[in-house]
N, C-alpha and C positions, 0 to 999 in steps of 0.2 A: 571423441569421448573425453569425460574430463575429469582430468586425474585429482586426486588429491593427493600431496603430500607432507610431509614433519619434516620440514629441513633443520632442524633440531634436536632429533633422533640419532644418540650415539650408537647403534647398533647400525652394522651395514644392511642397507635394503637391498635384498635383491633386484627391484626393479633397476637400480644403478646398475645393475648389470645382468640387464635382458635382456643380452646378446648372446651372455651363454649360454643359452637354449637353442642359438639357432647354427644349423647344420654349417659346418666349413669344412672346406680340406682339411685345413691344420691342427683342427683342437682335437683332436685323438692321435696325433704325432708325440711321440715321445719327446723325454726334455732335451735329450741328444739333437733329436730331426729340427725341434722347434728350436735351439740355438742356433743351428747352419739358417735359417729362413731369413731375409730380406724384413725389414720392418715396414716396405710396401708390399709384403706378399701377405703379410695376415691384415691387413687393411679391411676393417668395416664401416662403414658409409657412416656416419654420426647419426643419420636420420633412422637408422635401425638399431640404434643402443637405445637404453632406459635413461640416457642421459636429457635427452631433450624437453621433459618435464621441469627441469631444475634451469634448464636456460631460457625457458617461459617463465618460469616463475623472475629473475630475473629481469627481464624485459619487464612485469608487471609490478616490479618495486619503481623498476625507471618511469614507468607510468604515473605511478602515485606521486611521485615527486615531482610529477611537470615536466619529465625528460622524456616523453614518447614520442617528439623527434631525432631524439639517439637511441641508433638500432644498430647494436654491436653487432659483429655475425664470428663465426664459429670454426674451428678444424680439427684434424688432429695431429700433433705433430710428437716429438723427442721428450719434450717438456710442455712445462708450463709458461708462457710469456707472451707478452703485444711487444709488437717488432714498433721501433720509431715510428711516423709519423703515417701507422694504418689504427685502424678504427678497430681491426678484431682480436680476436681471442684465441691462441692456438692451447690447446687441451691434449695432457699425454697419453699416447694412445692405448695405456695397459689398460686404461678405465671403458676400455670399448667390448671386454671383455672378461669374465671371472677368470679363466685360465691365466691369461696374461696378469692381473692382478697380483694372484696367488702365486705366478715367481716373481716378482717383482716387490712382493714379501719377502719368499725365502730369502731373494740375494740381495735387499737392501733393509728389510724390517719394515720399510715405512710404505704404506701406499697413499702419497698425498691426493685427497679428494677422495678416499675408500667409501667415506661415509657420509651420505646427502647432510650434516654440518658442514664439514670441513671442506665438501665439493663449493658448498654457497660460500663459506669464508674463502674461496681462492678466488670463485668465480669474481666476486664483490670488488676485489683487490684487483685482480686484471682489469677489469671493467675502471678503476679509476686510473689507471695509467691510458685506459682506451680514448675515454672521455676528454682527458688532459689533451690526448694527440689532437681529437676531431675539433676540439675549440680553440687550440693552440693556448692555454692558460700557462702553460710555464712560459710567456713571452710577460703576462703582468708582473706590475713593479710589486703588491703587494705579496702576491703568489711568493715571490722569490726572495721577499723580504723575510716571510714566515718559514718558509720553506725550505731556500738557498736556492741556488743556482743548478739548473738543469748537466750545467756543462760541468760540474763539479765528476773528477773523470772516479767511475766505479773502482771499488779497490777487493780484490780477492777473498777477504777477510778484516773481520772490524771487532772491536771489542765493546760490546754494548753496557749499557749501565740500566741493571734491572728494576733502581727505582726511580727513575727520573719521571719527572710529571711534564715535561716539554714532550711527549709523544703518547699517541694513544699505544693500547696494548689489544692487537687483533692476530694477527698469526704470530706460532710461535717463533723464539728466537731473537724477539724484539726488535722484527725486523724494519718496524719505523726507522729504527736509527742507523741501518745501512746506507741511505743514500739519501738524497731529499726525494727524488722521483718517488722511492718509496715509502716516505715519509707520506706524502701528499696521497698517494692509493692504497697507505693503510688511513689516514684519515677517512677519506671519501668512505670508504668501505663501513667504517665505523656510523659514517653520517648516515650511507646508505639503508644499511641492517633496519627492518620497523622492529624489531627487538633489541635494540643496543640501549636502549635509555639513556643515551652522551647525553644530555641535558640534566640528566639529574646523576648520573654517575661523574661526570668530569668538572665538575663546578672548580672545583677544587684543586683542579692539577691547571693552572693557570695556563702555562706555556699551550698541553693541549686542547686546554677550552679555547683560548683566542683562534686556534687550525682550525675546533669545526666551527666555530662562531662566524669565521671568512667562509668556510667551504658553501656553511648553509645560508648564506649572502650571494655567496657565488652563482651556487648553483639556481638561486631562484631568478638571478641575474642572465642565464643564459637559457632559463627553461622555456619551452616554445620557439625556439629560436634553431633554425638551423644547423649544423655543425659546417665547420669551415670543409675538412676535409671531407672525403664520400669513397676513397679507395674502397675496395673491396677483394683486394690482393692477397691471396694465403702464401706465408713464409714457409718453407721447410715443411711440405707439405706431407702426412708418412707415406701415400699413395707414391711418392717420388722420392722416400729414401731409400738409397742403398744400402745404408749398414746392416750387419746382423743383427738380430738379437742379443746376440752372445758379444760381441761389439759397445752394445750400449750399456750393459751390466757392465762390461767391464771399465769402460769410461767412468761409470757413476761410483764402482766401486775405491775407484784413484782420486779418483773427485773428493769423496766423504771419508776417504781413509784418515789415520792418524800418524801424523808425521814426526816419530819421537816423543810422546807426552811425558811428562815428568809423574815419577810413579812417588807418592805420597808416603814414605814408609811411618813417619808418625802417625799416620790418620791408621793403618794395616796393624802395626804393636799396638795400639790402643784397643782394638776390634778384636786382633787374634793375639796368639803367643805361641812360644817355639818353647817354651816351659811345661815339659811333661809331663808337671804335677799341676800345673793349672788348667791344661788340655782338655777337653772334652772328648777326644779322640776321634774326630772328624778331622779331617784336611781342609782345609780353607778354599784350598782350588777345588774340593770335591765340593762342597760347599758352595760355593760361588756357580758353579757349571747349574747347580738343580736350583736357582735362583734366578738365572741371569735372563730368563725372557721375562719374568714379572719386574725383575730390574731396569729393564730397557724402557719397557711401560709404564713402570712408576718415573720414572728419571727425564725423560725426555719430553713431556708437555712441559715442567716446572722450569727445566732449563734452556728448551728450546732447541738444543741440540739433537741432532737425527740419530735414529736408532741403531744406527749406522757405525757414525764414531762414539757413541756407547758402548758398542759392543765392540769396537776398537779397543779401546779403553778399559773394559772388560778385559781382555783379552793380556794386554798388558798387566795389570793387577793383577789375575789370575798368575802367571807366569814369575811375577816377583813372590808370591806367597810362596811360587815350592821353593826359591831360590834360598828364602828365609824359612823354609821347612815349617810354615805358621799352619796350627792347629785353632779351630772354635774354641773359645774361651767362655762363653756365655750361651745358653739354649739358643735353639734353633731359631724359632721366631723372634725372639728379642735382637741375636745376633741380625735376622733378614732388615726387619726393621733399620738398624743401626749399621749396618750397610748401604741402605739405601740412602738414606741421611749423608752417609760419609760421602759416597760417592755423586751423589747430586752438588756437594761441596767441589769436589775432585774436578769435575766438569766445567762445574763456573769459574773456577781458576783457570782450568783450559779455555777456556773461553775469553777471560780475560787478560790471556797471553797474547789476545791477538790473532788466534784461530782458528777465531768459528767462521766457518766458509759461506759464502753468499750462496743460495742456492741458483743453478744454472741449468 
């Protein structure tokens, strides 16, 4: 049968998650029963999610381009990532399922891939680190000229610079400038996209026009052509993890947490006051509380930070307001506004302390 799909459709499709129609032991276990479970015990075959439309489609971009003898393949595993020197794609397993999704909301905010865009903007992105392995291009002189060096060793956290023109701008977080590895698969990813327009959007950001100006050199240089490598080996398979559920939340929850952040009080006196004749008579923590999930959403595409240590962040702000007993000084709306503003400030600072986390 043949599907069609809008992989540019911000609304989540159900069909991403056509699994959750179909009968299993576990998806009527409570969230108690479903934390004790094995992350191979709610295991569904990928070939029975709604996912497999979007990794055709895939395949059919690498066709257009002359690369339909590289045939990425597929699993599901913890995260999102291509392990060194294999050719595929490991895919996290909540998206095998709406249930699983839906806590992996609750307890992180983000569901990366939730929504057939941003499933294609990850897929695009693994796929050029895939690619990289199966031809061995981080071994070229100019690859690593543009790019850097492969062996450049990963660092935990980086501070990115949100206008630099040496890197294209594809997921958020700007995470071109984490690594060159990832520098080079958000290029590819860019180059990949038949909706990106790099030829006529990037003219101008030199540094990243010369990346796709080599990539689409490159690639038309090795298309037809074999891939060196042909593994077909799945990493950290979920069919063979041990951990819990409740295991892996809590991993990611230590992962994305906020380690201290410096709480802003000039940016909070500006926004609220502890002046009872200037007060609106709102509480600013009460205030902040009936905001904070359109805060998390307005804040974290712009800054690229997860929803995650936002609400971190939140949490701290919140907690310095009652300490400063700060009331609303300006209506409602104007104050959410001018909140959101501050706070998206507040983050990029965090951020460029040095602690915005690699995702893992």
């Amino acid at each position: 049968m043949h599907v069609t799909i809008n992989p540019y459709s911000k609304e989540i499709n159900i069909g991403l998650f056509k699994s959750s129609t179909q009968r299993t032991k576990w998806s009527s276990l409570d969230e108690k029963e479903l934390y004790q479970l094995r992350l191979k015990d709610i295991f569904i075959p990928l070939e029975k999610t709604g996912l497999v439309p979007y990794l055709e489609k895939l395949q059919s971009e690498l066709d257009l381009k002359g690369l339909s003898a590289f045939r990425p393949y597929f699993w599901f595993s913890d995260e999102w990532f291509t392990p060194d020197a294999h050719t595929g794609i490991a895919i996290p397993f909540y998206l095998s399922h709406k249930r699983l999704a839906k806590l992996q909301e609750k307890n992180l905010y983000d569901v990366e891939g939730g929504t057939p865009a941003t499933f294609m903007k990850l897929l695009r992105h693994e796929c050029g680190h895939a690619i990289d392995n199966a031809y061995q291009l981080r071994r070229r002189r100019k690859r690593q000229q543009l790019f850097g060096k492969s062996t450049i060793k990963y660092q935990d956290t980086y501070a990115p610079k949100p206008f630099s023109k040496k890197y294209v701008v594809h997921l958020n977080g700007w995470y071109s400038q984490s690594h060159p590895d990832e520098d080079f698969a958000e290029t590819f990813a860019v180059w990949l996209n038949p909706r990106s327009g790099w030829k006529k959007r990037y003219p101008k950001w030199r540094g990243a026009y010369q990346k796709l100006q080599y990539m689409d050199e490159l690639m038309q240089e090795i298309s037809h052509t074999k891939p060196l490598l042909k593994t077909r080996r799945k990493i950290d398979p979920q069919n063979q993890l041990t951990k819990t559920l409740g295991d892996y939340f809590e991993e990611k929850i230590d992962h994305y947490g906020v380690n201290h952040p410096s709480v802003f009080d000039v940016y909070l006196l500006k926004l609220f006051t502890n002046n009872p004749d200037l007060s609106k008579g709102i509480k600013a923590s009460t205030f902040i509380r009936k905001i904070k999930k359109d805060v998390r959403k307005s804040v974290s595409p712009w800054t690229g930070a997860y929803q995650y240590t936002i609400n971190e962040i939140l949490e701290e702000v919140t907690n310095r307001c009652d300490e400063l007993n700060l009331k609303l000084k300006f209506p409602f709306e104007q104050s959410k506004n001018q909140f959101i503003s501050m706070l998206s400030v507040v983050t990029i600072e965090y951020i460029h302390q040095g602690s915005h986390r690699i995702a893992r």
